[in-house]
Structure formats: C-alpha cells, structure tokens
N, CA, C and O atoms as CSV, one atom per row, in Angstrom:
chain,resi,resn,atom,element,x,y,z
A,1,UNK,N,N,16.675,11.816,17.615
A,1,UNK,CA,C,15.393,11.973,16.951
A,1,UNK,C,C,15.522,11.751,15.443
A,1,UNK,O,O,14.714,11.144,14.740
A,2,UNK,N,N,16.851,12.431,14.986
A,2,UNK,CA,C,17.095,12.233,13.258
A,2,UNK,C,C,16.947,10.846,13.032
A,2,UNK,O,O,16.412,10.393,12.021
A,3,UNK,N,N,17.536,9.975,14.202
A,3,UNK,CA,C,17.967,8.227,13.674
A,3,UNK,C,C,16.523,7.929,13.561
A,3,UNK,O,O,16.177,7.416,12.497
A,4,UNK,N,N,15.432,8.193,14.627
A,4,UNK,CA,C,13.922,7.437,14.427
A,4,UNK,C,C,13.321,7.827,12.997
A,4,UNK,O,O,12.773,7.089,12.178
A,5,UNK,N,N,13.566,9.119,12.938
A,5,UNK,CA,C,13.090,9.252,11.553
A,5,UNK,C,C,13.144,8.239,10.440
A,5,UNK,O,O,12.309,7.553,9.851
A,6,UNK,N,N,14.880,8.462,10.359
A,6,UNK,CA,C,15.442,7.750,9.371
A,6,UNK,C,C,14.699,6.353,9.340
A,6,UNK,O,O,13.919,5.924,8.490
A,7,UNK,N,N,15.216,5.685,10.655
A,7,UNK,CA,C,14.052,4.312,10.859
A,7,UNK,C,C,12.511,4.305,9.786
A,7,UNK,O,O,12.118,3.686,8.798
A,8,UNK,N,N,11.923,5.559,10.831
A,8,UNK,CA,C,10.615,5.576,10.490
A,8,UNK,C,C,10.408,5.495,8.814
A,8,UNK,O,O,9.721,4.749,8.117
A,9,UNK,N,N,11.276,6.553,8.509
A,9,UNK,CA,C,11.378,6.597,6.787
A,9,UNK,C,C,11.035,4.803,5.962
A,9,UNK,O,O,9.987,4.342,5.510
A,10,UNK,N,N,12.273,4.266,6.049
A,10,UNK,CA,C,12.470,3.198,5.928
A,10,UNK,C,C,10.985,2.081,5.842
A,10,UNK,O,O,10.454,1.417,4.952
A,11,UNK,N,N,10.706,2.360,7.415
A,11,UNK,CA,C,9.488,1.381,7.257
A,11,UNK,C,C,8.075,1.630,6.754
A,11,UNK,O,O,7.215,0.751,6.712
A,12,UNK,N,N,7.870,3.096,6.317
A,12,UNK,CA,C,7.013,3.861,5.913
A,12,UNK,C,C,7.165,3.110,4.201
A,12,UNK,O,O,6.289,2.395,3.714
A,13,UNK,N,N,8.471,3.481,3.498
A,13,UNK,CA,C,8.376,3.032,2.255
A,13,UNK,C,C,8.483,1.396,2.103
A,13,UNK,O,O,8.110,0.920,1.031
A,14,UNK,N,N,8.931,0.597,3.032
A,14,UNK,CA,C,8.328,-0.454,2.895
A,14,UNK,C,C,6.851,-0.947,3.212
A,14,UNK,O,O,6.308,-1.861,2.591
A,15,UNK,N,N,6.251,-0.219,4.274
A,15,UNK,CA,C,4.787,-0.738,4.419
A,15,UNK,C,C,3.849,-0.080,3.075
A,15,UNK,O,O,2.685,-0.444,2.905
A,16,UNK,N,N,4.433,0.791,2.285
A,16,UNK,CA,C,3.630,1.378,1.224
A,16,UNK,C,C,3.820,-0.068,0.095
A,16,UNK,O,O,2.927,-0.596,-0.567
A,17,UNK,N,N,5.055,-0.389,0.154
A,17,UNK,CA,C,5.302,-1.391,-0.719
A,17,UNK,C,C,4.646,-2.735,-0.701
A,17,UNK,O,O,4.052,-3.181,-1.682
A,18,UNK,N,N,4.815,-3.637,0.909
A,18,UNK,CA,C,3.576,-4.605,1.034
A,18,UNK,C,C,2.223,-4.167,1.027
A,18,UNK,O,O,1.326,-4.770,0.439
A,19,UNK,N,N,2.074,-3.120,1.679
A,19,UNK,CA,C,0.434,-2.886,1.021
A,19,UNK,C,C,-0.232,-3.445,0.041
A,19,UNK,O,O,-0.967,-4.431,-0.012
A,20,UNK,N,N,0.295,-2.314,-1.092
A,20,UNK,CA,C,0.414,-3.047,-2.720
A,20,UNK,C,C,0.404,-4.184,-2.819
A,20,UNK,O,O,-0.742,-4.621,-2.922
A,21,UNK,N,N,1.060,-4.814,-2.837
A,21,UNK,CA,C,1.995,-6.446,-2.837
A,21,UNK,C,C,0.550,-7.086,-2.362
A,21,UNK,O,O,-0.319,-7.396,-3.177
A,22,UNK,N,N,0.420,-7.231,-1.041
A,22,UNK,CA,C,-0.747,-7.821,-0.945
A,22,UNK,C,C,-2.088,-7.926,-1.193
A,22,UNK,O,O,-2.748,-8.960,-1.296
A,23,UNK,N,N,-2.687,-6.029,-1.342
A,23,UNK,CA,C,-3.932,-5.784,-1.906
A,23,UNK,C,C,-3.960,-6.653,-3.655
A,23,UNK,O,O,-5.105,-6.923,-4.016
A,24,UNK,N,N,-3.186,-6.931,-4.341
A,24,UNK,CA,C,-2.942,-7.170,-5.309
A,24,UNK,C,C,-2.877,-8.339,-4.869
A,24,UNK,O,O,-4.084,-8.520,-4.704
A,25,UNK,N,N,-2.217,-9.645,-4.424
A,25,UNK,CA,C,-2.883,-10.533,-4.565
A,25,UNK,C,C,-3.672,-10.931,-3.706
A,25,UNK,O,O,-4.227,-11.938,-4.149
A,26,UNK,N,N,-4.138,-10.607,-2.394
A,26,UNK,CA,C,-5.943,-10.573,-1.772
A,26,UNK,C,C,-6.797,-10.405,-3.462
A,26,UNK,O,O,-7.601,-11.324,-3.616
A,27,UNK,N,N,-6.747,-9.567,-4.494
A,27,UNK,CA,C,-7.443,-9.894,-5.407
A,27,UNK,C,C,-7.238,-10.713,-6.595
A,27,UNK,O,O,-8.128,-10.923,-7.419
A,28,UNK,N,N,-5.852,-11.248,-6.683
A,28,UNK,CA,C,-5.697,-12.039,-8.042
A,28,UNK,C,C,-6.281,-13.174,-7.163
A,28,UNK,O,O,-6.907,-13.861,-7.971
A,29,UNK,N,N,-6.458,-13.954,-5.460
A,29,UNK,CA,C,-6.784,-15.032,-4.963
A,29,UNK,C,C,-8.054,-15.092,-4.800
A,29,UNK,O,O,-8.743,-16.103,-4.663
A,30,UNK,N,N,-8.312,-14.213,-4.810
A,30,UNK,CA,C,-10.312,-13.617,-4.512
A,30,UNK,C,C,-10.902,-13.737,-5.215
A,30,UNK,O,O,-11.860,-14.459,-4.940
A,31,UNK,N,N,-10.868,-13.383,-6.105
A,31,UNK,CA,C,-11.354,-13.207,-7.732
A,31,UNK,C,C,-11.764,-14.484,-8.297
A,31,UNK,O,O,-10.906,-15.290,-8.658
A,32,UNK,N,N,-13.117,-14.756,-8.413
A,32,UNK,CA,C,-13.184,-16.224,-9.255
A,32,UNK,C,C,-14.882,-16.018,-9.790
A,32,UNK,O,O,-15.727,-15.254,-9.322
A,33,UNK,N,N,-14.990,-16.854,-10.765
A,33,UNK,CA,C,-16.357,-16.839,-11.125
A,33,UNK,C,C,-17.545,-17.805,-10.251
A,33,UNK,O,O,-18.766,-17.685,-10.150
A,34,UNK,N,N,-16.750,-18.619,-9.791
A,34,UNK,CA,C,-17.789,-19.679,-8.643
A,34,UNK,C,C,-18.370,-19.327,-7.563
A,34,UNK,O,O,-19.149,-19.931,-6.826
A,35,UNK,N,N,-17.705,-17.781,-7.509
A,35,UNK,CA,C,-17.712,-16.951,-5.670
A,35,UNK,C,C,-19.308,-16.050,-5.986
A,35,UNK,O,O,-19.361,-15.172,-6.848
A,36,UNK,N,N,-20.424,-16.415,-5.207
A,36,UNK,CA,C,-21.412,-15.535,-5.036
A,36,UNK,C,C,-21.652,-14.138,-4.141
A,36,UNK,O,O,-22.679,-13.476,-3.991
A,37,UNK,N,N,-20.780,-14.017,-3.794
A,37,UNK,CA,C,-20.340,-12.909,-2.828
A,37,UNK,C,C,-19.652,-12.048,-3.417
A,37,UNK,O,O,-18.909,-12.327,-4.358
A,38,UNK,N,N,-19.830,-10.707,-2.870
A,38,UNK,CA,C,-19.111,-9.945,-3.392
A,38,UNK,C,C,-17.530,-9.536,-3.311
A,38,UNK,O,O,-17.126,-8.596,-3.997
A,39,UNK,N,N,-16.842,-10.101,-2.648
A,39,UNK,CA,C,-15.388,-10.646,-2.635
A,39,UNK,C,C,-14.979,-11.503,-3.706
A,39,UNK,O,O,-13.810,-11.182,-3.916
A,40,UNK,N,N,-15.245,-12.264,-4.367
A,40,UNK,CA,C,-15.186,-12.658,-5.468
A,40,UNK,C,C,-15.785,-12.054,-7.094
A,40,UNK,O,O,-16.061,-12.639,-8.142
A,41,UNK,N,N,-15.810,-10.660,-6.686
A,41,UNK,CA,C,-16.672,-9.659,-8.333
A,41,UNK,C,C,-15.015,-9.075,-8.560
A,41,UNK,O,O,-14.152,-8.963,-7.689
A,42,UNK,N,N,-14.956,-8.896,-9.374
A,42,UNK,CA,C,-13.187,-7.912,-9.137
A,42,UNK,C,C,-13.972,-6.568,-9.572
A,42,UNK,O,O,-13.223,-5.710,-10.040
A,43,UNK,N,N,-15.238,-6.248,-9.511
A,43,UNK,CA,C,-15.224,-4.667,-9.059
A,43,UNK,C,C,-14.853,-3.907,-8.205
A,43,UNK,O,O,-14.395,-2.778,-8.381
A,44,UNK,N,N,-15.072,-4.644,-6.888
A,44,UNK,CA,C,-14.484,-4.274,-6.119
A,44,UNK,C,C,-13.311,-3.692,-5.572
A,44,UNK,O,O,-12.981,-2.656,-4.993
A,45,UNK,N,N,-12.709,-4.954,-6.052
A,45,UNK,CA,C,-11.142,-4.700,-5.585
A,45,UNK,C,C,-10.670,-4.116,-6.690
A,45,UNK,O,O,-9.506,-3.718,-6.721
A,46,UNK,N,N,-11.537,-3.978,-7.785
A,46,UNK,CA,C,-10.055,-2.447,-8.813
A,46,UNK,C,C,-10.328,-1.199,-8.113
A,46,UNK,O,O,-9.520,-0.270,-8.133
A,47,UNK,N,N,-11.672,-1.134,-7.365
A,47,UNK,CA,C,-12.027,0.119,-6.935
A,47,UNK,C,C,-10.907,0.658,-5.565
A,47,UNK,O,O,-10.259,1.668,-5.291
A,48,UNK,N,N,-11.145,-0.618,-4.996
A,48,UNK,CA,C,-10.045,-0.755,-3.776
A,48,UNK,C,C,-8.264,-0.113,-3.914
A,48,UNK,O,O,-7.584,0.718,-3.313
A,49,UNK,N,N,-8.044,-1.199,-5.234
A,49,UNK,CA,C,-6.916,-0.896,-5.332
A,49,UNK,C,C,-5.956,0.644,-5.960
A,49,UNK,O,O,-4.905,1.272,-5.838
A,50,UNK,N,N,-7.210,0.595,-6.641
A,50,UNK,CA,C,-7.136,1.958,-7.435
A,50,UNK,C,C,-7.304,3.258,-6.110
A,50,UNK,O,O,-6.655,4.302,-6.174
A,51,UNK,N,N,-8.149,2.994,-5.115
A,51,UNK,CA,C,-8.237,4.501,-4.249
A,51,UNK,C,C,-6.874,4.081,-3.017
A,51,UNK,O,O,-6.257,4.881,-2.314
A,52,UNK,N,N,-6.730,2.747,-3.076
A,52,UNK,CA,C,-4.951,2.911,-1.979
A,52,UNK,C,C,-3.868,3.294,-2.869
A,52,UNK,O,O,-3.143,4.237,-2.553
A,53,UNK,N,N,-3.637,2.476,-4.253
A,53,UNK,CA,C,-2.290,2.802,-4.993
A,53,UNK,C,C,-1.638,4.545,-4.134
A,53,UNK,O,O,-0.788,4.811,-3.284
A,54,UNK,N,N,-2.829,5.519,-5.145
A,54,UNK,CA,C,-1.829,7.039,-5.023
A,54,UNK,C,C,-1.627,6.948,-3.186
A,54,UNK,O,O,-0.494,7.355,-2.926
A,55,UNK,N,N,-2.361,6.555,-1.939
A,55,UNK,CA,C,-2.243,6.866,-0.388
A,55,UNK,C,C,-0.915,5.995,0.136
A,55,UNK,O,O,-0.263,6.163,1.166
A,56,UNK,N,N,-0.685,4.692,-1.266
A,56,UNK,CA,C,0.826,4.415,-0.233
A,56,UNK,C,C,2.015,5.109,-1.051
A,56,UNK,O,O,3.154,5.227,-0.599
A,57,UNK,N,N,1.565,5.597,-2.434
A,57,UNK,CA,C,2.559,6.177,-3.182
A,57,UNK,C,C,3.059,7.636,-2.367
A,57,UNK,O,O,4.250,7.888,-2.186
A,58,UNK,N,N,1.962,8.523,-1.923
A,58,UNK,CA,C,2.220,9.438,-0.717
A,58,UNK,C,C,2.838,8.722,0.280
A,58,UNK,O,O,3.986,9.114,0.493
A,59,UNK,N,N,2.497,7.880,0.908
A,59,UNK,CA,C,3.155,7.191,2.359
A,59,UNK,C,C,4.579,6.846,1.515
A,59,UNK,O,O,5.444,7.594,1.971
A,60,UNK,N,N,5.136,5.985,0.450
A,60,UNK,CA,C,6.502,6.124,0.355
A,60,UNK,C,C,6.952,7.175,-0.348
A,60,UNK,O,O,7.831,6.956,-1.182
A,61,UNK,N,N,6.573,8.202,-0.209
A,61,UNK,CA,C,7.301,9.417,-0.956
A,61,UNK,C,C,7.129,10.347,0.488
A,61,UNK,O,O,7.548,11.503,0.421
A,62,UNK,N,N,6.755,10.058,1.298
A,62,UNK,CA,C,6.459,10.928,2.800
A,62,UNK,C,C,7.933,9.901,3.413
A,62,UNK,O,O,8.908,10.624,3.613
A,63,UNK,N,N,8.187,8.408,3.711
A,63,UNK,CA,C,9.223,7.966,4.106
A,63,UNK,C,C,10.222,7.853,3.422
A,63,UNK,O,O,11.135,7.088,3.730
A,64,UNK,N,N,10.229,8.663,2.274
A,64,UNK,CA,C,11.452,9.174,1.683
A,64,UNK,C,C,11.815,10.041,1.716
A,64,UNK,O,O,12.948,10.160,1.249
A,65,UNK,N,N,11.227,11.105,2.207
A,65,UNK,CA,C,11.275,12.376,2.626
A,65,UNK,C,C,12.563,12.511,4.372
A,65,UNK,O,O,13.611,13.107,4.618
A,66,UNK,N,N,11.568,11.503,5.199
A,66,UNK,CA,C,11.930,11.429,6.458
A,66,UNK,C,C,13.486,10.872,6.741
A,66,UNK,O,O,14.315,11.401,7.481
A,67,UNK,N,N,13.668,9.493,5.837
A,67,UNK,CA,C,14.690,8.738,5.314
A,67,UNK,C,C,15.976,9.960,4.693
A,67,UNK,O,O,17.198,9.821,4.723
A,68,UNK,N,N,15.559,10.563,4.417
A,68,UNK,CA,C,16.518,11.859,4.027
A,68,UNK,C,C,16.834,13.013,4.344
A,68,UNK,O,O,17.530,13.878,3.811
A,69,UNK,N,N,16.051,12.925,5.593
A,69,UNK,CA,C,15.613,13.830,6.808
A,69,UNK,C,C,15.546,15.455,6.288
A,69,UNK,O,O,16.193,16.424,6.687
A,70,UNK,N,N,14.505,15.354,5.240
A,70,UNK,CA,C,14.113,16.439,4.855
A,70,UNK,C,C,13.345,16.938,5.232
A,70,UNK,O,O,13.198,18.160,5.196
A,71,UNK,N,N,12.449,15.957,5.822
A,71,UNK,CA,C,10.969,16.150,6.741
A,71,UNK,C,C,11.855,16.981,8.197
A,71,UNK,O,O,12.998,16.848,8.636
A,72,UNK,N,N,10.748,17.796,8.594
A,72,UNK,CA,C,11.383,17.879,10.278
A,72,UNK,C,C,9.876,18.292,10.667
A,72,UNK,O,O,9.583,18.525,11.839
C-alpha cells in the first residue's frame, strides 16, 4: 500500500505541474484581439488561472506529502 502511495505521490505532483503548464498556454494561444468570443478576452483565463494555481499547489504539496509517506 506504502509503494501506491509513493506512486500516487509522484503523479499527483506531476499532474499539479502540467495543469499549470497547460492552463498557461491554452491562454498565451487563446488570447488574441481578432477572437469575438469569449475565449479569446484574457479575462477570463487570469480568472481561471488564478482560482486553479493555489488547487494544484495543494494537489502537489498533498503528493508530496504521500511521496514521503507522511500521509496515511
């Protein structure tokens, strides 16, 4: 059960990491002045990015926890 953790840990702080990675550029590619839709306003997506940042910063500080099998 310790080894899945550990696993789990692992992929917890990497999926916090692509998250990021991609929400960030889904909006540097999105983002344009020609786009009439609202996928193309970058209000949006600071709002976006700004309410996931701290939920994967918890998710890799939760699979760092597990990763060190502090969690039980």
């Amino acid at each position: 059960m310790y080894v899945i953790k550990k696993y789990l840990g692992i992929i917890w702080m990497l999926l916090a990491v692509v998250t990021i990675v991609l929400l960030v550029y889904a909006a540097l590619t999105n983002i344009s002045s020609e786009g009439k839709t609202d996928i193309h306003n970058p209000l949006p997506w600071i709002i976006i990015i700004t309410i996931y940042t701290p939920i994967a910063f918890g998710l890799a500080i939760f699979g760092y926890y597990a990763f060190k099998e502090e969690y039980t």
